[in-house]
N, C-alpha and C positions, 0 to 999 in steps of 0.2 A: 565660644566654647560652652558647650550645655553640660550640666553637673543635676544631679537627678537625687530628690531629695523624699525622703522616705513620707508617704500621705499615709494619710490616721483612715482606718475603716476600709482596707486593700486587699483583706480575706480573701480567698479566691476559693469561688463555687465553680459548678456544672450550669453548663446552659443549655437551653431544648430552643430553639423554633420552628414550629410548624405548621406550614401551610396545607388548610384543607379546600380539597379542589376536586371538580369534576375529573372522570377518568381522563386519567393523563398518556400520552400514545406509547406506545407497549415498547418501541424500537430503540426510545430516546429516551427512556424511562432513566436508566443508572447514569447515561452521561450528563443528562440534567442533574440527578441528583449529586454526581460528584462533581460539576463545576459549582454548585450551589453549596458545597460542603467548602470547596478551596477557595471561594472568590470571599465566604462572610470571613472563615477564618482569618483571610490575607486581608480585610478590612477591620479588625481588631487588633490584629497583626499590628497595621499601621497606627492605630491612634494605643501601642502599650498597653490594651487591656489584654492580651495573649502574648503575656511575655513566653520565650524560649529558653532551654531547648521544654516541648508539649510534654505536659503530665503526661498526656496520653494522646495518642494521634486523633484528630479528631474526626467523627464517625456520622455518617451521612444512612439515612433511610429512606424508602420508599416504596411506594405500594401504587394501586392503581388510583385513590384520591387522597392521594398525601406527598406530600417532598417533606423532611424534618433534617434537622442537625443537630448534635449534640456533641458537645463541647465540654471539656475535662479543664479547670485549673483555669478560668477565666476570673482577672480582675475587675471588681466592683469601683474601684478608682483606679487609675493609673498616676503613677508616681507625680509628683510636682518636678518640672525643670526650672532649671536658673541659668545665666548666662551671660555674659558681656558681649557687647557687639559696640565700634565706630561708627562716627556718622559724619555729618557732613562738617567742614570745616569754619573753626569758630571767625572767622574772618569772614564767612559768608553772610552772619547778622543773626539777630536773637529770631527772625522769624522762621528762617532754616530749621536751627535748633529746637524752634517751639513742635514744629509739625514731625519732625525726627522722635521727640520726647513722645508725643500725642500716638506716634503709630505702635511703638512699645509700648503706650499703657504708663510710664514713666510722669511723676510729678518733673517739670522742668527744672526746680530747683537740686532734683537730684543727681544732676548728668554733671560728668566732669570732664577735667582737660586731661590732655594726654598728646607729648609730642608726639610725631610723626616724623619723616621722610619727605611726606608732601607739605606740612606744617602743620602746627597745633589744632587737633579735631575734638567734638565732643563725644565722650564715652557713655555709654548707658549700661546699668547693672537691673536686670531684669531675672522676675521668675514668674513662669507661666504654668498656669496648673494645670495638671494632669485630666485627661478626659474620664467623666462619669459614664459610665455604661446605661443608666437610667436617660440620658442625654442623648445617646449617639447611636443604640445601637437600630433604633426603628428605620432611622438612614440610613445605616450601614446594610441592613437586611434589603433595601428597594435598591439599594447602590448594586449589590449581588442579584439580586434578581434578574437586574438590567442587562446584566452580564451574560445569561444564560442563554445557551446553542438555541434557540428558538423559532424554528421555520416563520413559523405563521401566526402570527399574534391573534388574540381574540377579544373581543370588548362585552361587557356584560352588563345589563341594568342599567342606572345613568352615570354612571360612575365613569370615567378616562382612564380607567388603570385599564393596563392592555397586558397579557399574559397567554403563555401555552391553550390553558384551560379555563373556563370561569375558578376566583378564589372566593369561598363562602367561612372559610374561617380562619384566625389568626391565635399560635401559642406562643407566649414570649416568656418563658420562666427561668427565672435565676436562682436557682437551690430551689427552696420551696415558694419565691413570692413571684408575684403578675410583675414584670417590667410593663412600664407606661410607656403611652406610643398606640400609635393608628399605624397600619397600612393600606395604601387604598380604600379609606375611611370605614375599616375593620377596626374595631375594637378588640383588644386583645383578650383574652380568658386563660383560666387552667385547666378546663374540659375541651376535649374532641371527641370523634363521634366513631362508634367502633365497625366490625362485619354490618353491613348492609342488610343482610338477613340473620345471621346470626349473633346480633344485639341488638339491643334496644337503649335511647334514649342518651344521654351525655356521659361522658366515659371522667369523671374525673379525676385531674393528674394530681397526686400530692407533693412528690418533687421533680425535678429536673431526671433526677436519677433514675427514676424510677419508671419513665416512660415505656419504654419496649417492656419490660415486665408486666406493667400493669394492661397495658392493652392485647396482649395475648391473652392474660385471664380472665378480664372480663369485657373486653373486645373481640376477642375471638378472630385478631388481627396478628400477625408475621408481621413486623414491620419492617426486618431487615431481608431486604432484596438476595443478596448472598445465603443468609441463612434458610430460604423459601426453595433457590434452587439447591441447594442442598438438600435438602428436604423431599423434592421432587424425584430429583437424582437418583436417591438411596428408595425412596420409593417404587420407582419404573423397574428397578434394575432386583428389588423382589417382586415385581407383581409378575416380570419378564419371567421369572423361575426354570430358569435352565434354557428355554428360548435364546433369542438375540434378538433386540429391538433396534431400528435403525436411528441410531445415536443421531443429537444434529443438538449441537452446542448453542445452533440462532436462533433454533427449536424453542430450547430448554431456556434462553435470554428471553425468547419472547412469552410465554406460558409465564415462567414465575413474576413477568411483570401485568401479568395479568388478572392476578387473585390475587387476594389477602392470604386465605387461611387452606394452601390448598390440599387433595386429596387425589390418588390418583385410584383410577376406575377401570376395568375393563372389559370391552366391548368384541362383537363379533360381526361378522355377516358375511353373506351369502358365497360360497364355494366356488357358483358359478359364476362369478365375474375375476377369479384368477385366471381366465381364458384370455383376458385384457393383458397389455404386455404392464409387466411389472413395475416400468416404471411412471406407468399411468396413474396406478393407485395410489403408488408410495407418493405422489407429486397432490394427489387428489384428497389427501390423509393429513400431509404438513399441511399445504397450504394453502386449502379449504377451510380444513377443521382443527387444526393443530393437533393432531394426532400422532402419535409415536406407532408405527407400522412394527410388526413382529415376525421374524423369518425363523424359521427353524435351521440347525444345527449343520444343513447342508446350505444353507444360504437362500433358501426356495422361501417368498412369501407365504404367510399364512392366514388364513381367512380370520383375524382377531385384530385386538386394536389396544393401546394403551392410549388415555384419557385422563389430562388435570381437569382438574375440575372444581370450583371456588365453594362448593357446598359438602360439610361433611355433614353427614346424614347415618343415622342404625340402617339404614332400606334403601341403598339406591338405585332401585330397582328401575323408578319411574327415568330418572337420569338419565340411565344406560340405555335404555329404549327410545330416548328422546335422540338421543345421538344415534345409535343405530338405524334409527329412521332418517335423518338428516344425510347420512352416510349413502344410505342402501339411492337414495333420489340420486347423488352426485355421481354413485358410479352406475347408476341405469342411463345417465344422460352419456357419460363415457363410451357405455358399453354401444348404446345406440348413434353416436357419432363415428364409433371406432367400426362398425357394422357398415352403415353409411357410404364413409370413406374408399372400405374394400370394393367399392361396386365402381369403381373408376380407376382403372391402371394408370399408375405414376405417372407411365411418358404421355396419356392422353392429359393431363394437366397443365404440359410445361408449355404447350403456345397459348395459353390463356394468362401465362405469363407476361405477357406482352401488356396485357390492361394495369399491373400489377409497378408501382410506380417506387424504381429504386432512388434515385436521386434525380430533382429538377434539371440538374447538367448534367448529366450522368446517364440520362437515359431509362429505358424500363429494366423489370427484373428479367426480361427476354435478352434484351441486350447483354447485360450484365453475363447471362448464364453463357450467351455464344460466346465472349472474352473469354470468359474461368475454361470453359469447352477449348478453346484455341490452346491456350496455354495451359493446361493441363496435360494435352497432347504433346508438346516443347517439353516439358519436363519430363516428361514420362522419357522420349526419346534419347535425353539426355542422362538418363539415369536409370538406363534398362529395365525401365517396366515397361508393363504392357499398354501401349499408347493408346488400342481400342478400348482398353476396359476402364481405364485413366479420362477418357474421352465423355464415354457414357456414365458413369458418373457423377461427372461435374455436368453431361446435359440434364441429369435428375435432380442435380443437387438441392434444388429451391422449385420443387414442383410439391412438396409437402406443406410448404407458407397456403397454397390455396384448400388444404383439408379443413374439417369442420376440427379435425381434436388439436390441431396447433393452433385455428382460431382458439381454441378455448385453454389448451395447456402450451403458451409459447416455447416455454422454456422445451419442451421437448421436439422442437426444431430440428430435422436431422436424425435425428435417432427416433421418429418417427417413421419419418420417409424411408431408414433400413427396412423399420418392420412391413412399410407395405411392398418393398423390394423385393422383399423376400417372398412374400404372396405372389407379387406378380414372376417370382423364380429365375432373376436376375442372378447374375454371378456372384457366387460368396462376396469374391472381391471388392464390390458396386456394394453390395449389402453390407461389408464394414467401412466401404470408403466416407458411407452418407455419414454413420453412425460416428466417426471419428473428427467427423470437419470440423465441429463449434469446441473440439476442446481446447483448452487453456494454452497447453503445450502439445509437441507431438511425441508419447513417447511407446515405447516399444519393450516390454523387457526380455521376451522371448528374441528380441535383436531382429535383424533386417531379413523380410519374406517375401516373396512375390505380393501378395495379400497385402503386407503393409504397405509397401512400393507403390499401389496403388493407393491407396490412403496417404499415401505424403504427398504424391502428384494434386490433387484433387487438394487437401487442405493447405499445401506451398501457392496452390495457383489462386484459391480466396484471399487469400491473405495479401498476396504480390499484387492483384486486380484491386483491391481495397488501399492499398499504401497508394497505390501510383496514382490512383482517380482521383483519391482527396487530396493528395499531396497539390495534383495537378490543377484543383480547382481552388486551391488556399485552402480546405478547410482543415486546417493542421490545428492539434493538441496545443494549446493554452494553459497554463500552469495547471491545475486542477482538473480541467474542464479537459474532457476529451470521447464529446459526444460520440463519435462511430470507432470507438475501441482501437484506434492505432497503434497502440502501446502496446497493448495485445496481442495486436498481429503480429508488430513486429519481434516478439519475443517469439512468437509462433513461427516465424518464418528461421528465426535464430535456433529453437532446440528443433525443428526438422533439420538442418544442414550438420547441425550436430550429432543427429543419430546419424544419419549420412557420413559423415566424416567419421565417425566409431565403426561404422560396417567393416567388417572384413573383405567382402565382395567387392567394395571400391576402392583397395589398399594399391592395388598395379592400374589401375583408371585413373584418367583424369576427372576431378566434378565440377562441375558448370560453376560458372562465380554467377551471386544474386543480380550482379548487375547485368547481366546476360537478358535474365529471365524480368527485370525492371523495364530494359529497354524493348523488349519484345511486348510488354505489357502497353507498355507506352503508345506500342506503334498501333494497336486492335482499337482505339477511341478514336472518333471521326479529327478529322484535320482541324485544328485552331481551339479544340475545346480544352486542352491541358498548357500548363506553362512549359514553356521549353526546356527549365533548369528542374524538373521532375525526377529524371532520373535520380541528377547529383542529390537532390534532396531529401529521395526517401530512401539512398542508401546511407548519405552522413547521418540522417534521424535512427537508421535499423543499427550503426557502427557506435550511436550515441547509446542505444538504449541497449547494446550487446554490454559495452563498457560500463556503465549502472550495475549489470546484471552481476559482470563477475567482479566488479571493487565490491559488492554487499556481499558477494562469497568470497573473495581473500583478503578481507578488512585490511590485510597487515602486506599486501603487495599489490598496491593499487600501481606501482611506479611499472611492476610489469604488465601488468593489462596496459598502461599506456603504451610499452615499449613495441607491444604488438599490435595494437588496437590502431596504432599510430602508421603504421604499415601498411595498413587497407588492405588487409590478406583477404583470400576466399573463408568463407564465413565459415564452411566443413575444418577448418584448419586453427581457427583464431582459439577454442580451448584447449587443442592439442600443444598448440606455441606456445599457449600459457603457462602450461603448465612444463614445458622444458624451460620456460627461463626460469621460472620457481626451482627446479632443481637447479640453473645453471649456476645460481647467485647462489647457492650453497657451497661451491668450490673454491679454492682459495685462487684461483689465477681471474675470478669473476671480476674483485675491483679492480685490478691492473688494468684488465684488457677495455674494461666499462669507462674507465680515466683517459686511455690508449685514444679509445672511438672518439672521445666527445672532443678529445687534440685535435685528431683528426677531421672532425668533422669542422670545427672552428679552423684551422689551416687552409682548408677547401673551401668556406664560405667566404674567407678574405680576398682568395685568390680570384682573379677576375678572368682570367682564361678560362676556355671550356676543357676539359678534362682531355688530353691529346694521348695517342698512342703510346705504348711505352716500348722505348730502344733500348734491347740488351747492351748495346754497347757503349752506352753513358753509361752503365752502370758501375761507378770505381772503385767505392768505400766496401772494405769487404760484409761488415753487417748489412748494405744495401740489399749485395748479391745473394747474401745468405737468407735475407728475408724474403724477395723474390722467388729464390727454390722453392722455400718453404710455401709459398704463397701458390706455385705452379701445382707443387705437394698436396696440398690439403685442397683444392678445388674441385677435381674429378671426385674428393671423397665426401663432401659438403654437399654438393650434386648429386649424388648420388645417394645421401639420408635422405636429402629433400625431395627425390624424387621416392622414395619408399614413406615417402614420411615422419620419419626417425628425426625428429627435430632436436630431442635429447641427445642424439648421437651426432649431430651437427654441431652443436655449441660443446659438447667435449672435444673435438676434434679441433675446432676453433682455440679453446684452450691450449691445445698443446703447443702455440704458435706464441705463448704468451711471454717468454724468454726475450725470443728475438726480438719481437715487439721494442719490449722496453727498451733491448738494447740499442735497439736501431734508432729512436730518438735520445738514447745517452752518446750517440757515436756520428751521429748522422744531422747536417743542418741542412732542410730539406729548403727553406726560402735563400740560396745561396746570392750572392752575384752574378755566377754563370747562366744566364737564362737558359738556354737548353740543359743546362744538367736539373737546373729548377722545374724545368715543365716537366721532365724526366720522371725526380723524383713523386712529382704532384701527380702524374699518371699512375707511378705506382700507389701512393697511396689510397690513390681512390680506387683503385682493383682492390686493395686491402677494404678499404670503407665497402664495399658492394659486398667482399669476403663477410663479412663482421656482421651484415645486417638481413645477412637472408633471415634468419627463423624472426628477429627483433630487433628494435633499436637498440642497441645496449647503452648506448651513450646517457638514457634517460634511465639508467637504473641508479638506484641508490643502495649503494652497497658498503654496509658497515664496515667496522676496520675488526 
């Protein structure tokens, strides 16, 4: 037992340390500096020099060559402990006890006896003192460092210390003095170095406290990251002056981890290159030049530009010309690739596809495109779109990989290839199917159109070709890792069957189950090159990642996502079901009938006969008969939601059977002696179990009292 005894000189100040470094990478800028904030604290933390609960939370800073921490209510000693602790047994001999006494620190003459249970031990009464911050914290700062999210180490000078960036200088101050200690044989100081162009010469810190003050004034340094994009923020959004700039939050992360002291500017250029499809520029603006693009009030880009920029200046004249010119080169290369391009019709690209290499087992991107082509057509067919125009689509789909402006703007994959669609004067349809393929999910707000129809066809059949082929050759998602976007897909393939299943248009239709359109996929890839267990595989992986989708949207009814998820329903169906069991467990007859199932179901699994006909005329006990009616009753009307869809009006209708139910096992002993009245009864229960579990399992609900 440790007893914690009050140390002389425990005052508690502010602490600053900071590391001055070469620019540190713009991306990883705040996570470094907040694991670097949590990992020193939790290392004071542990040796009592930051006792709890924090003066003040402790607060992390950074800029592009600096990481700092500063620390509220840090002790200069931490307390002295005392303590008794057993040792080994005095029958063991005085050299046991010598080396017992020697590891405490303990004179041997001061250890005593003390019975036991296992027999008389010697005792030690020990007090160990409290860690000095002067001692400990130079290690505790390389212990944290160690810790930091750090792709790529870097070596510098002849030094072995390895880090993000080269480090050229070290702050260690406690109130107002130098803590002692080296890092990476850095000597420590109370001066850092301010703005890069906007100061001169060593910045020096008087106290702990006083750091972020002081180097904004005469640093001409933001030290706090937060407070830079704020800064920024309030800045763009006057320079924007009744405009709309196009917001981008990874924008504005990476920009104010970019400057110290920054200032925002704005720039123009040229009219004629809004002839360029719009999302050429606003792509060539972020991430080129980190530029903030500007649209006017009907959403239409505008030929101007918002610009941070690390230099405030009276004249920044030369600046914004420097960038204008930078700008004006980026989109004449655009404009002259996007020129380029038009002098080659889309479908004259797509057999130079064939050079074009999708996967080593897989084939080329020719291949590839004739599969999506096949089963695009499948889909289409089965979900009355147009299967020519469904067709020709997916043969365009990947004939824009070979332009010069997707060589150079990837990300406009696709929504390129609309706009040359449209030049070459392709069907509206083809022109939004291309334009719709690479997104996230498929959705629709204007709801279900001939036009979209074709857009699900086309982006259900990338998705379905991509699950089956990787699945088919092992290269499946590994916890983190999930090089060719599976996960993706399958969500992709998840909210199309979902808008699908919301259509009105398909409420008296049957819709194709995914596994239709898997196994069709399966069969378009040459013989022996997939595993056999494919299909099952990248339907249970789409059923996993459907089930993910909706327990992160009904935190609080994951039991009914299982209860339907568990069903293997057609995929158009599985949020509609969801969301009638969620209503159903809102009914008071929910836990009865959900108790009812899971009897039932455990009665059936004992039973070792296969489920036999059921003969009206075993039937003896009157609640048997009566349940039976009932059960004859409600099935044409259970059938009949289910076939409208009405899954909510399913499980109410089921409720109302919930009476008999109970009574029929308060009245009724279904495993009797009589063997045929038992297989009898076990027949009907399992017409009842088949009753009970169209929309869900209800047996897997958990239903409060």
């Amino acid at each position: 037992m440790l007893k914690k005894k009050s140390a002389k000189n425990s005052g508690a100040q502010s602490l600053l340390v900071e590391l001055l470094t070469e620019e540190l990478p713009p991306k990883s800028l705040q996570r470094l500096a907040e694991r670097f904030r949590d990992a020193l604290a939790a290392g004071l933390e542990g040796v009592s020099l930051l006792p709890q609960p924090f003066v003040a939370k402790p607060q992390c800073f950074a800029t592009p060559r600096r990481l700092a921490v500063f620390i509220q209510g840090v002790l200069e000693k931490a307390s002295d402990q005392s303590g008794k602790t057993s040792g080994p047994l005095v029958s063991s001999g005085a050299e046991a006890a010598k080396g017992f006494a020697k590891k405490l620190g303990v004179p041997f003459e001061f250890l005593e006896k003390i019975p036991t249970s296992d027999g008389e031990k010697w005792l030690a009464s020990y007090t160990r003192a409290g860690a000095v911050l002067d001692n400990v914290l130079a290690q505790k700062v390389e212990e944290a460092l160690k810790v930091l999210p750090v792709q790529k180490l870097m070596r510098w000078g002849n030094s072995e210390a390895q880090f993000a960036r080269p480090v050229h200088g070290l702050v260690m101050m406690y109130g107002k003095r130098i803590i002692p200690g080296k890092i990476w044989g850095l000597e420590n100081r109370n001066y850092t170095l301010g703005h890069r162009f906007l100061s001169s010469g060593k910045i020096q810190i008087p106290a702990a406290d006083q750091y972020e003050a002081v180097l904004e004034k005469k640093g001409s340094v933001i030290v706090s990251l937060y407070k830079r994009k704020e800064l920024i923020r309030a800045e763009l959004e006057k320079k924007a002056d009744g405009t709309k700039n196009v917001w981008d939050d990874e924008l504005l992360d990476e920009v104010a981890a970019l400057v110290e002291y920054p200032v925002v500017y704005s720039g123009s250029f040229s009219p004629e290159f809004l002839g360029l499809p719009q999302e050429c520029l606003i792509l060539s603006m972020k991430r080129h030049q980190r530029y903030f693009p500007i649209m006017d009030a009907s959403g239409r880009l505008m030929p101007s530009f918002l610009m941070v920029s690390n230099m405030r200046t009276a004249n920044p004249a030369n600046i914004i010309r420097g960038n204008e010119r930078v700008l004006r080169a980026r989109l004449a290369d655009a404009k002259f690739f996007y020129d380029q391009d038009r002098k080659m019709r889309l479908e004259a690209r797509v057999p130079r596809l064939a050079n074009v290499v999708y996967h080593n087992k897989l084939g080329s991107q020719l291949e590839r495109v004739e599969r999506i082509q096949l089963l695009a057509g499948k889909v289409a067919r089965l979900i009355d779109a147009n299967p020519l125009l469904a067709e020709r689509a997916a043969w365009l789909s990947k004939a824009d990989l070979l332009t010069d402006m997707v060589g150079e703007f990837p990300e406009l994959q696709g929504l390129m290839g609309s706009y040359y669609a449209k030049d070459d004067h392709e069907d509206n349809s083809v022109v939004r199917a291309l334009a719709d393929q690479y997104k996230l999910r498929f959705e629709e707000d204007s709801g279900v159109t001939p036009e979209s129809l074709v857009s699900a066809c086309l982006y259900l059949a990338g998705r379905i070709e991509a699950l089956v082929g990787f699945f088919g050759i092992g290269e499946t998602p590994t916890g983190e890792k999930d090089p060719f976007g599976l996960r993706r897909a399958a969500l992709g393939v998840i909210s199309t069957f979902e808008l699908i299943g919301a259509a009105r248009r398909f409420v008296d239709k049957e819709i194709p189950d995914v596994r239709d359109f898997l196994a069709y996929a399966a069969s378009l890839f040459p013989t022996g090159v997939l595993k056999p267990t494919v299909v099952g595989q990248a339907h249970d992986f789409i059923l996993e990642r459907y089930w993910n989708y909706l327990a992160a949207g009904f935190p609080k009814d994951k039991d009914a996502v299982e209860a339907v998820i568990s069903q293997r329903p057609n995929l158009a169906e599985v949020n509609a079901r969801v969301q009638a069991v969620r209503t159903f467990r809102t009914l008071p007859e929910a836990e009865s009938l959900a108790s009812a199932n899971k009897r039932i179901r455990n009665i059936l699994k004992k039973s070792d006969a296969a489920p036999g006909r059921l003969d009206e005329a075993l039937l003896k006990e009157p609640t048997e008969k009566a349940l039976y009616e009932s059960v004859k009753k409600i099935e044409p009307q259970i059938e009949s939601n289910m076939l409208r869809r009405d899954y909510t009006g399913a499980l109410k209708v089921l409720a109302g059977i919930r009476v008999i139910v109970d009574k029929f096992f308060d009245d009724v002993l279904v495993n009797t002696e009589d063997l045929p009245l038992r297989a009898n009864r076990l027949a009907l229960l399992h017409r009842l179990n088949t009753l009970m579990n169209r929309v869900a399992d209800i047996s897997k609900l958990v239903v409060e009292k």
